[in-house]
N, C-alpha and C positions, 0 to 999 in steps of 0.2 A: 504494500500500500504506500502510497507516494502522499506525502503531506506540501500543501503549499506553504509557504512564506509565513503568511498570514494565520492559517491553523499552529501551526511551529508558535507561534506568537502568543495567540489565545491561548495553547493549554500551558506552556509555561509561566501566564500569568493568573490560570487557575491554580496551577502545582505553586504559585507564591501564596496566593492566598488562602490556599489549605495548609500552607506550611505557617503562616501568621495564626491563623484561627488556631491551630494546634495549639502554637507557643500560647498562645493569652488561654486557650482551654486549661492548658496545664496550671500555670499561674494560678488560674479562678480556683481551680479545683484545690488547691495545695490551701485550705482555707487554715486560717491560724485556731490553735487550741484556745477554749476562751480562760486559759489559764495563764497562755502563752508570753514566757518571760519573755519580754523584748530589750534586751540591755544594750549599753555601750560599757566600752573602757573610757576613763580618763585622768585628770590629773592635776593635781592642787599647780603642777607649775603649766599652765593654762593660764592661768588669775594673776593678775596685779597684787604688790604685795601691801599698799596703800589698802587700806577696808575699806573707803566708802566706793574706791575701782574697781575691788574684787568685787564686791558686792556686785556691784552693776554687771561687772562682766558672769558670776553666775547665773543672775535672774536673765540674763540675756540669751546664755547654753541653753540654760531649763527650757526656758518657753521656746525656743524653736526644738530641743528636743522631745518638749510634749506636742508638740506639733505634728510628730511621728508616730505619736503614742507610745514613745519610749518611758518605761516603767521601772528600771534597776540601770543602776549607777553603779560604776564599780572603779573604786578611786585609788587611783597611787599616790603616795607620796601625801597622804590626808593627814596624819600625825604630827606633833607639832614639831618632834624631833625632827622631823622629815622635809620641811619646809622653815623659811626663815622669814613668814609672814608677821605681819603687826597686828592678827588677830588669828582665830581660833577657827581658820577653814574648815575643820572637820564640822564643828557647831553651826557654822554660817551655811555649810551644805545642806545638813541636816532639815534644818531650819526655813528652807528655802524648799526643799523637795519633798515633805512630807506633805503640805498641802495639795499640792500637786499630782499626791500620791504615787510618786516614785519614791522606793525605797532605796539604800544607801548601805553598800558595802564597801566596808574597810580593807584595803589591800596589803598583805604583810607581805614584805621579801624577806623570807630568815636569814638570807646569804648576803642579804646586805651591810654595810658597817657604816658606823655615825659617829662623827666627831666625841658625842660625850662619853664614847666606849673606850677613846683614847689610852686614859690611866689604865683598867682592866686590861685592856687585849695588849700594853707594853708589861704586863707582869705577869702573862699567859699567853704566849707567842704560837701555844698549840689551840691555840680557841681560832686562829690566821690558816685558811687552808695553804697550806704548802705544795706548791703541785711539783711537779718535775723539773719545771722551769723556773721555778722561783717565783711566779707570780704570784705573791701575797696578797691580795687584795679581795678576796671573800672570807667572810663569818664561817667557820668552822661547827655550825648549826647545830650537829648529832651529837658534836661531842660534851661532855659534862661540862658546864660549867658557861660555857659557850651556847650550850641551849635556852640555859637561863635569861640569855640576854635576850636573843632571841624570841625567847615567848613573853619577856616583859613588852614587848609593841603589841603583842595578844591582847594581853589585859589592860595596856593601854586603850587601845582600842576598845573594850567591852565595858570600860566606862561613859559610852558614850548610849543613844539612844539608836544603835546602829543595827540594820534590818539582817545583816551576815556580814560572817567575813568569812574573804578570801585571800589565799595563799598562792602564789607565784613567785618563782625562782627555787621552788622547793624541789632541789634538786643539786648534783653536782655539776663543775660545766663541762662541755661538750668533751669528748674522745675521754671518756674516762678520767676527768679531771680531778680524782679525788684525792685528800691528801696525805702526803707523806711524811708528814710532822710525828717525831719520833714517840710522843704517845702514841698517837693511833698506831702506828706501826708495832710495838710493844703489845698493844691491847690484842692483835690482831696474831702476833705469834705466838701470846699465852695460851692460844686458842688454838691455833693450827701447828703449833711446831715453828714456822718460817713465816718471815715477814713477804711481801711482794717484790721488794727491790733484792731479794737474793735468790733470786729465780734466775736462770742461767738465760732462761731466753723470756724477756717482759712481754706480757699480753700475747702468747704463742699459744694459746690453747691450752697450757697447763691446767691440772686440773685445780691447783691449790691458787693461781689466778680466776680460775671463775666462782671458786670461794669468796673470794675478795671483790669480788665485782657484786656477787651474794651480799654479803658482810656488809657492804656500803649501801646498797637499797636496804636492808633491813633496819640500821640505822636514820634514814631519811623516814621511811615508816614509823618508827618509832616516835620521831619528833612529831608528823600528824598525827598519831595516838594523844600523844601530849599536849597537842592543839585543843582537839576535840575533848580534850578531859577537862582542860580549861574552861573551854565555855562550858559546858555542863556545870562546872564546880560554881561558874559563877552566877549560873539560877538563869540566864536570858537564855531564851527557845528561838532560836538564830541557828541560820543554815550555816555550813563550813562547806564551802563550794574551792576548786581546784581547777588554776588555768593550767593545762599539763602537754607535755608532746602528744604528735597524733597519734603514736606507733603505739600502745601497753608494750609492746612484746622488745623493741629496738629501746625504749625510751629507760625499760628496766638494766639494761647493757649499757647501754652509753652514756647516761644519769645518773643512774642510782635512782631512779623516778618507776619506782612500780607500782602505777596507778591502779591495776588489775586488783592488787593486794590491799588496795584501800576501801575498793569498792565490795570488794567480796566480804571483808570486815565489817563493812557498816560505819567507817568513822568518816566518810566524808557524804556531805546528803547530795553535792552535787558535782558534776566532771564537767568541765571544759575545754574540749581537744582543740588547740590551735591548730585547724583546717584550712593554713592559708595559701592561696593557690590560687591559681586561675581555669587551672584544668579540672571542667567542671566534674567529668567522669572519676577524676584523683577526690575530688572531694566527696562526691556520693560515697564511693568506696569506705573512706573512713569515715564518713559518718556513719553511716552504716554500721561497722566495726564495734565503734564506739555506742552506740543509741542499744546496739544486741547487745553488748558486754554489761551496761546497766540499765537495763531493762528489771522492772521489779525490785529493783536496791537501791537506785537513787536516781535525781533528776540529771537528764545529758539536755545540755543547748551546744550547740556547734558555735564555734569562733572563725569570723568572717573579721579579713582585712580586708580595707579599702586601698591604704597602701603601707607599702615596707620592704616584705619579703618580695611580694609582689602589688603590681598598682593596678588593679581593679577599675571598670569601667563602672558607669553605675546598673547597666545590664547585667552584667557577672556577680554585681553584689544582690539586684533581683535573683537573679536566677539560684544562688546559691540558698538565700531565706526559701524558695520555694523549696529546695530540692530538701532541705532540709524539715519543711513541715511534710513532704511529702515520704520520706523516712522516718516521721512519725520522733522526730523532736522535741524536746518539750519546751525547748524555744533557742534566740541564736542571741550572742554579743557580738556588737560591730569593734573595731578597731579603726578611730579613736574617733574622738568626739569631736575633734576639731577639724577634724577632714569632710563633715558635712558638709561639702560647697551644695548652692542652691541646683545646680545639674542631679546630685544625688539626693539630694530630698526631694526634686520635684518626681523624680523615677519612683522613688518608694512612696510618696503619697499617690502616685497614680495608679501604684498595682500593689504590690505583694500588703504596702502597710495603708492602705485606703479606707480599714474601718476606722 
C-alpha cells in the first residue's frame, strides 16, 4: 500500500496526539494520596541574618511554597549552633509554618563539626575520623564519647515545637571512608584478632575486611538506635525520617549506611532515597526498590533534585512526582527550595501539584 504525502502527515500527527493524550492520561491518573507528604529541602542559610530580612525573606518561601501545596519543611542548618543569625530561625520557622500548616523538621548531620566542639574534639583527637588520607574533618559519630556530641543537636533540636527530625550524612564518606584513628582500630582487633591496616592486601576481598566494612554499619546503626531512643525518652510523638543513598544493598559497603537494617528494626518511621537522576526508567527502578523494601514498616517518599547531581527540566521533575505516586509512594521531597524558578512552579501547579 503506497501512502501519499499528505496521509504520511495526518497519521503522524494522530500518532502525536495519542502520544500527548497518553502522557497527560498518565499524569491525571498518578492522582496524589490524600495523605501525601509533599516536602522540600532547605536551609537556614537561605535567610538574611538581620531578623526583620529573615523574617521577610521566610514569609516570602512559605507563601509561594504553599502555593504548591507544599506541606513538610525539612531544614539544615536550623540550630542555632549551626547558623550565626541574630535571632532564633528555628522559632521564626516554626512560627511562620505552622499556621500554614506545614510542618517543620529539624535536620541533624552527626558527621558534622562546630566550632564550640573545639576544646572537646582537641583533647579526643579519636572523636576526628581519621581516614587514610588524613583528612580530618568529620565527627567520628559511633564512636563513644563522640556520639554524645552528636546527639546533643538531637535534643537540641527536641526542645523545640518541631513536627520530626531528620538525619543526613548519617553515614561514613564515600569509598569506605571510615576511620583509622587508633581507638577504633584497637576496639576493632579486640574483636577480630587484627586490625584492617594489617591486612596484606586493603579492601581485596579478605574476609576479616568485610568484617570491618560489617563492624562500621553496625556502629552507624547503632547511633540511629540512639537517635530514636532519644526522642522517645523525651515524650514528643515525632517521626525520625532518613535522607539515605538509593542503593540499601551498595550504600551498606560503601557507607556504612545500612538502611535495610533500620527499617526492618523499626527505629526509623520514615526512608528517603536520594533518587537523583534524570533517567526517568533509573528512577522508577529505585523507587521501586525502595517503596517494596518498606512497605508495611515505614513511610518511603522519593527525593527528587531539580539541580546538583543533575539539572532537571521542570518536565523530568513532573514526570518523576508522577512516576512516583504511581509506585505507590507515600509522597516525594524536592531538592531545594530555592530552585523554585517560576518555569517550575508554573509546571507543577498545572499538572502533577494542581489540587
Amino acid at each position: 500500500m503506497k501512502f501519499t504525502t499528505i496521509t504520511k502527515t495526518l497519521m503522524l500527527t494522530l500518532l502525536l496526539v495519542l502520544c500527548i493524550n497518553q502522557t497527560g492520561a498518565t499524569q491525571a491518573s498518578a492522582k496524589p494520596k490524600a495523605d501525601e507528604i509533599r516536602g522540600v529541602w532547605m536551609s537556614s542559610s537561605s535567610f538574611d541574618s538581620d531578623a526583620d530580612k529573615g523574617l521577610a525573606g521566610i514569609r516570602e518561601m512559605l507563601d509561594m511554597l504553599d502555593s504548591i501545596g507544599i506541606n513538610n519543611l525539612y531544614c539544615f542548618s536550623a540550630l542555632k549552633c549551626q547558623h550565626n543569625k541574630d535571632y532564633d530561625f528555628l522559632q521564626v520557622l516554626i512560627d511562620e509554618a505552622h499556621p500554614r500548616n506545614m510542618k517543620v523538621h529539624a535536620i541533624c548531620c552527626p558527621d558534622n563539626m562546630f566550632p564550640e566542639w573545639k576544646e572537646q574534639l582537641d583533647k579526643h583527637p579519636e572523636w576526628i575520623v581519621k581516614n587514610m588520607n588524613e583528612d580530618n574533618i568529620w565527627l567520628n559519630f559511633p564512636a563513644e564519647g563522640a556520639k554524645e556530641l552528636a546527639l546533643s543537636l538531637i535534643k537540641e533540636a527536641l526542645e523545640y515545637d518541631i513536627d520530626g527530625i531528620q538525619l543526613d550524612g548519617i553515614r561514613y564518606q564515600t569509598h569506605q571512608g571510615y576511620s583509622y584513628d587508633d581507638v577504633t582500630l584497637k576496639e576493632f582487633k579486640d574483636e577480630f584478632g587484627k586490625d584492617p591496616l594489617e591486612l596484606r592486601w586493603l579492601n581485596s576481598g579478605s574476609v576479616i575486611w568485610c568484617e570491618w566494612c560489617r563492624w562500621n554499619a553496625d556502629r552507624v546503626t547503632s547511633y540511629v538506635r540512639d537517635v530514636k531512643a532519644t526522642i522517645i525518652k523525651s515524650g514528643k510523638d515525632i517521626p525520625l525520617s532518613v535522607a539515605v543513598f538509593p542503593d540499601h544493598e551498595s550504600a551498606k559497603l560503601l557507607i556504612g549506611q545500612d538502611w535495610q537494617a533500620w527499617v526492618d528494626e523499626g527505629i526509623v518511621d520514615m526512608i528517603c532515597p536520594m533518587l537523583y537522576t534524570k533517567n526517568q526508567n533509573v528512577f522508577r527502578k529505585y523507587a521501586k526498590a525502595a517503596i517494596d523494601l518498606g512497605k508495611g514498616k515505614c513511610i518511603v517518599t522519593t527525593g527528587i533534585q531539580i539541580s546538583g547531581h543533575s539539572h532537571s527540566t521542570p518536565d523530568e521533575v513532573v514526570r518523576q512526582v508522577a512516576i512516583s505516586r504511581e509506585e505507590n509512594a507515600d509522597g516525594i521531597v524536592i531538592f531545594f527550595a530555592t530552585q523554585f524558578t517560576d518555569e517550575f512552579l508554573k509546571a507543577l501547579k498545572e499538572s502533577v501539584f494542581k489540587d
